[in-house]
N, C-alpha and C positions, 0 to 999 in steps of 0.2 A: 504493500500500500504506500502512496507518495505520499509525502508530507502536505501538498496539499489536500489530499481526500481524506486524511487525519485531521485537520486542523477542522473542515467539514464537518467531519463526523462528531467534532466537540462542539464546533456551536451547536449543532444539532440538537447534540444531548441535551446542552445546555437548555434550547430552548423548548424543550420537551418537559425538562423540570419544571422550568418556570411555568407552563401552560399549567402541567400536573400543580403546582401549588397555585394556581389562580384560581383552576377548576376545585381542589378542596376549600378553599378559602371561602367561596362562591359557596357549595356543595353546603358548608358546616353552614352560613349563612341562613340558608335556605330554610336548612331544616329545622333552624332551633327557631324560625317564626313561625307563628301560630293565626297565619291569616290565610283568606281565600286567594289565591292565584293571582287573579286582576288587581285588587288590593294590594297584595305582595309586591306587582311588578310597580308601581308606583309611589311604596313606601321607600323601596331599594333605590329607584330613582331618583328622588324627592331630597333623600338622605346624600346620594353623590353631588348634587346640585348644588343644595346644602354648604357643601364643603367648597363650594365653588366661590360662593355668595360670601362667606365669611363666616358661617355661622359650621358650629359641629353637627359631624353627622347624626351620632343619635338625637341630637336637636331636632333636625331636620326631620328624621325619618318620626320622631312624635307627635312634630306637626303635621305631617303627611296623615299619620293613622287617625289624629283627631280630626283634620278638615273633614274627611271620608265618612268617619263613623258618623251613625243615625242618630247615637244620642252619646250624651254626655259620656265620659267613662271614667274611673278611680286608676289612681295607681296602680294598682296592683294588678287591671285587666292589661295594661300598658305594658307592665313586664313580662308579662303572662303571652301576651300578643306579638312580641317583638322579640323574645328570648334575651332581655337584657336583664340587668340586676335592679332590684328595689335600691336604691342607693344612685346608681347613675340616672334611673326614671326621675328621682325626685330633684337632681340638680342639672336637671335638661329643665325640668319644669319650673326651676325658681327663674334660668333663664328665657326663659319664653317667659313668665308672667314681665321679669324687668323688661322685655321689649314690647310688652303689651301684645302679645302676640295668643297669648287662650285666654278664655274665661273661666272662673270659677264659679261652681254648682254644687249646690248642695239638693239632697231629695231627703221625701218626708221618712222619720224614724231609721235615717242614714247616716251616721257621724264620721262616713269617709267623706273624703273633697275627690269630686268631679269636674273633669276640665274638660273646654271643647272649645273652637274656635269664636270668632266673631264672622257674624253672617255677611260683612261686608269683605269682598273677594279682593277688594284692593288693598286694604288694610296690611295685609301682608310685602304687596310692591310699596307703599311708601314706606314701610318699617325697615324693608332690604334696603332701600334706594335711600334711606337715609343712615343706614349703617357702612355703606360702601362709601359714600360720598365721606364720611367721620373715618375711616380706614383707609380710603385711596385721592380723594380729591383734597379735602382738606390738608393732608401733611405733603402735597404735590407744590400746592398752591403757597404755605409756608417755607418751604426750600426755593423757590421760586425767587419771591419777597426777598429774600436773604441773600439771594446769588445776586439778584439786581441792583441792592445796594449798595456791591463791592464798587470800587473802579478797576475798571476794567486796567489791565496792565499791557496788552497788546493789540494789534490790530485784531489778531485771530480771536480775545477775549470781549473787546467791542461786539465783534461780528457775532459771537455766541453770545451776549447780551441782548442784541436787536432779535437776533431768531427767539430767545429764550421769553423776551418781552409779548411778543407774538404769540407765544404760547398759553403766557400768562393772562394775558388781554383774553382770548378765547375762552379758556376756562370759568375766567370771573365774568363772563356775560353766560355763559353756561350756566354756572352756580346761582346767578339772579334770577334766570329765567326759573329754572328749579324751584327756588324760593316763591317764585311768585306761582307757581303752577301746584304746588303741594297745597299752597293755600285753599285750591277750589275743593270745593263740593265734590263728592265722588262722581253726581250726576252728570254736573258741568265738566266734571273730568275725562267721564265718558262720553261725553257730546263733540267734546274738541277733541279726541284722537280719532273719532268717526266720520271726523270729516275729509283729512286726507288729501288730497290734491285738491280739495276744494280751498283749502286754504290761502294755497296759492295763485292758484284764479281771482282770491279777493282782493291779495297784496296786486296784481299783476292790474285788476280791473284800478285797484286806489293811482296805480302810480300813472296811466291814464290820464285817470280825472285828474291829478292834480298837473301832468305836462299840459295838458289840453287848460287851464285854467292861465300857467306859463304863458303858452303861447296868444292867449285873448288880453294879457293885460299888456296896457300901451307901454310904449317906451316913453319916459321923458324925454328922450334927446330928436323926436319927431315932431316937440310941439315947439309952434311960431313964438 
């Protein structure tokens, strides 16, 4: 055998293990939750996304089981559901209530606490979108601040200054708009991402009206 079809035959191996320990990983996964199928494939989902977004998976995947579920549930159907421990269920859950992210429930001659979401769907995009923006834009936007303060010490530092400025300038009309857009109503929230290209057929009709109002007012330098 040549040293090339040796070298082959180890990555190979190699990556035969690795798949074998994804698939057990997955496998163990699978089996220690205690949900229907469709359910499953969406808490598993929910949970990787989760991690995407900022927040921990098991976070994730007990907000996933609560959005889904019909009614309220206790801790302990939570761990029972998910094959996680009573101890990690309970400080997934203190962070979700700090993000305001479930509610608490109580039911009649029950002295456990049942959590379930809040019925508004967005509630959850403005709580990410304001945890990403306190993780990634805000400490973007203060190193930013900070570099542009310097003096520049060469032409190459000038030139990353103006690019860097540009960056900056875009982000903080970003952040504004953000601010001003969190503000709405979920209604009006969803009214204005429904409209879509219609939007700009209105800025496209405005700038129109106002060239056309341009071009009707007199010049002073025409009159006697």
């Amino acid at each position: 055998m040549t040293q090339a079809s040796l070298a082959d035959c180890r990555r190979n191996a190699k990556v035969d293990i690795v798949i074998s320990e994804i698939s057990e990983i997955t496998d163990a996964t699978e089996t220690t939750m205690n949900l229907p199928p469709l359910v499953q494939s969406f808490v598993l989902h929910f949970g990787e996304m989760g991690s995407r977004w900022g927040i921990n998976r098991t976070v994730g995947q007990i907000y996933a089981l609560l959005f889904v579920s019909p009614e309220p549930i206790c801790a302990e159907e939570i761990a029972e559901s998910l094959g996680i421990s009573r101890s990690n269920v309970s400080m997934s859950l203190r962070e979700l209530q700090a993000w305001n992210l479930v509610i608490l429930k109580h039911k009649p001659d029950d002295r456990r606490d049942f959590f379930t979401t809040p019925d508004d769907v967005w509630h959850i995009l403005r709580t990410l979108a304001e945890e990403r923006k306190k993780r990634e834009v805000d400490p973007t936007l203060s190193v930013l601040r900070e570099i542009l303060m310097q003096r520049p010490a060469s032409d190459a530092e000038r030139h990353a200054q103006e690019r860097m400025s540009e960056m900056h300038t875009l982000i903080e009309q970003l952040t504004h708009w953000y601010e001003d857009v969190k503000q709405l109503e979920t209604e009006r929230l969803a009214t204005l991402l429904s409209l879509g290209a219609k939007v700009t057929k209105l800025l496209e009709a405005k700038d129109r009206v106002v060239s056309l109002g341009r071009s009707r007012r007199p010049n002073p330098a025409n009159k006697s």
